[in-house]
C-alpha positions in Angstrom: 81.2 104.3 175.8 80.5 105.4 172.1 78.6 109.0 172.9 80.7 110.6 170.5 80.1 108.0 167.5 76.3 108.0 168.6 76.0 112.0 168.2 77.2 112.1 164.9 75.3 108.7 164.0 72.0 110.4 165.3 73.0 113.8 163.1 73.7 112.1 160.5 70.7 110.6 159.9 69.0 113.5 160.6 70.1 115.4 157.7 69.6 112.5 155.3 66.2 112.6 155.9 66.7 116.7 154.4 66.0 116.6 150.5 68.4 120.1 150.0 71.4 118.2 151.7 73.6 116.5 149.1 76.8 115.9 151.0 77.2 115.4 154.3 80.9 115.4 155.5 83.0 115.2 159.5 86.4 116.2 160.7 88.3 118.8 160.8 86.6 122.3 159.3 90.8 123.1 157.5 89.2 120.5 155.8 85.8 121.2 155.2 86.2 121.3 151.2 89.2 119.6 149.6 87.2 116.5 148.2 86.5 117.7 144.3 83.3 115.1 144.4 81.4 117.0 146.6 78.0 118.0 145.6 76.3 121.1 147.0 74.7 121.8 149.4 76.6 120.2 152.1 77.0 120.1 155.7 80.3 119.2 157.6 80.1 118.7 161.4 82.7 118.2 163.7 82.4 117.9 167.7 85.3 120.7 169.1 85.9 120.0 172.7 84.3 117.6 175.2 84.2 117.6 178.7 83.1 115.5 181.7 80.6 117.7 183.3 80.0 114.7 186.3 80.5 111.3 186.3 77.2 110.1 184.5 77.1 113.4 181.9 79.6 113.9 178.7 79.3 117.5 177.1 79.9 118.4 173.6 81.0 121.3 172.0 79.6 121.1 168.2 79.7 122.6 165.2 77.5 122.2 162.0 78.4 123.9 159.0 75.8 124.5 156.0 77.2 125.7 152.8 76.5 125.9 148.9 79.0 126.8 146.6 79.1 130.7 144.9 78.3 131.1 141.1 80.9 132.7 140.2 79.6 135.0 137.1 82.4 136.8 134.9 80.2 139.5 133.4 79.5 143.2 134.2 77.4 143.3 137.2 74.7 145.3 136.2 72.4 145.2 139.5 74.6 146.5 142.7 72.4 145.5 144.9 71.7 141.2 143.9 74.8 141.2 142.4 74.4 138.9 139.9 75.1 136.1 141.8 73.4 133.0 144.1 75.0 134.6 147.7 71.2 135.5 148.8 70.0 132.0 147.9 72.6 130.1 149.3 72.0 131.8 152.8 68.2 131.5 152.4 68.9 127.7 151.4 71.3 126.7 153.8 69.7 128.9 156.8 66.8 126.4 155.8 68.7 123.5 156.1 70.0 124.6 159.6 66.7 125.8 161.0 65.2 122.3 159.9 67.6 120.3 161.9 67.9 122.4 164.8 64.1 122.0 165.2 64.3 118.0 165.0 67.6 118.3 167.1 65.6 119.9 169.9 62.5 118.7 169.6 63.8 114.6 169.6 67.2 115.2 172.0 65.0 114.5 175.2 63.9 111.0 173.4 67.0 110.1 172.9 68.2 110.9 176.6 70.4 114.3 175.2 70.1 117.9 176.0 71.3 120.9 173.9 71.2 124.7 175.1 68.1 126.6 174.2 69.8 129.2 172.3 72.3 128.2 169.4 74.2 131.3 167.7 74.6 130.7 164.0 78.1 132.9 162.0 77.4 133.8 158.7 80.0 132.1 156.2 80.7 134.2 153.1 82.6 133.1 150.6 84.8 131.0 152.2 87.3 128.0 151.8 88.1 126.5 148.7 84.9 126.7 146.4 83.8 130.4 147.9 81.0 128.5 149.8 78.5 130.8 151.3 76.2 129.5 154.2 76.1 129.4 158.4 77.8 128.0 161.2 75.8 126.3 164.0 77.9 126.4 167.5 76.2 124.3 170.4 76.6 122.5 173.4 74.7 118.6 173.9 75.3 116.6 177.2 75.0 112.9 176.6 74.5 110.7 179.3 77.7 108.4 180.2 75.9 105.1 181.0 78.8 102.6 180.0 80.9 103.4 182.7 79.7 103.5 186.6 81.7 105.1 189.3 80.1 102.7 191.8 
């Protein structure tokens, strides 16, 4: 019974494949940040709660986070409404990033025997955690099918 190595194998590989994503981190999200090599963007999953749904189905709470790191500039902002900074691209790149995976995440989950909800909010992150990282936050459920253990 591996379903929760498998789901973040089968991520994984998915957002290798995406030529915007640099980094791509797991674990905790008080963590999300604190290597220094980490090269933007980046995503960081983590899987938040699991639970048995019945005895051949495993559900997963996940999350996916997509960030880019803020240019900080330390010069008179002259235009208050772009503000002199990347924070509009980094939500148009990383909402990119997201929206590409989410497609292959729902278009191949049936050929891999998972199922996701058909509507997956996204948060906007702004300027967050330890290199003011500005992008979104993908919350959704998947049910995996337990096939390594049998009730019978």
């Amino acid at each position: 019974m591996n379903n929760y190595t498998v789901l973040f194998y089968y991520i994984k590989s998915l957002l290798e494949q995406d030529d915007l994503v640099n980094t791509i981190t797991q674990g905790n999200f008080q963590e999300i940040d604190i290597e220094k090599a980490n090269i933007f963007p980046m995503v960081h999953m983590d899987i938040i709660s699991a639970n048995f749904v019945t005895g051949g189905v495993i559900s997963f709470n996940m999350q996916i986070a997509f960030v880019n790191q803020r240019d900080k500039v330390n010069e008179i902002k002259t235009d208050k409404f772009w503000q002199q900074d990347n924070e509009v691209d980094n939500f148009n790149e990383t909402l990119a990033i997201a929206n590409r995976l989410w497609l292959k995440l729902y278009r191949d989950l049936e050929n891999n025997n998972i199922t996701a909800e058909l509507n997956a909010p996204l948060t906007k992150i702004d300027f967050e955690y330890t290199n003011t990282l500005d992008g979104w936050l993908l919350d959704f459920t998947v049910e995996t099918p337990n096939t390594d253990i049998s009730l019978c």
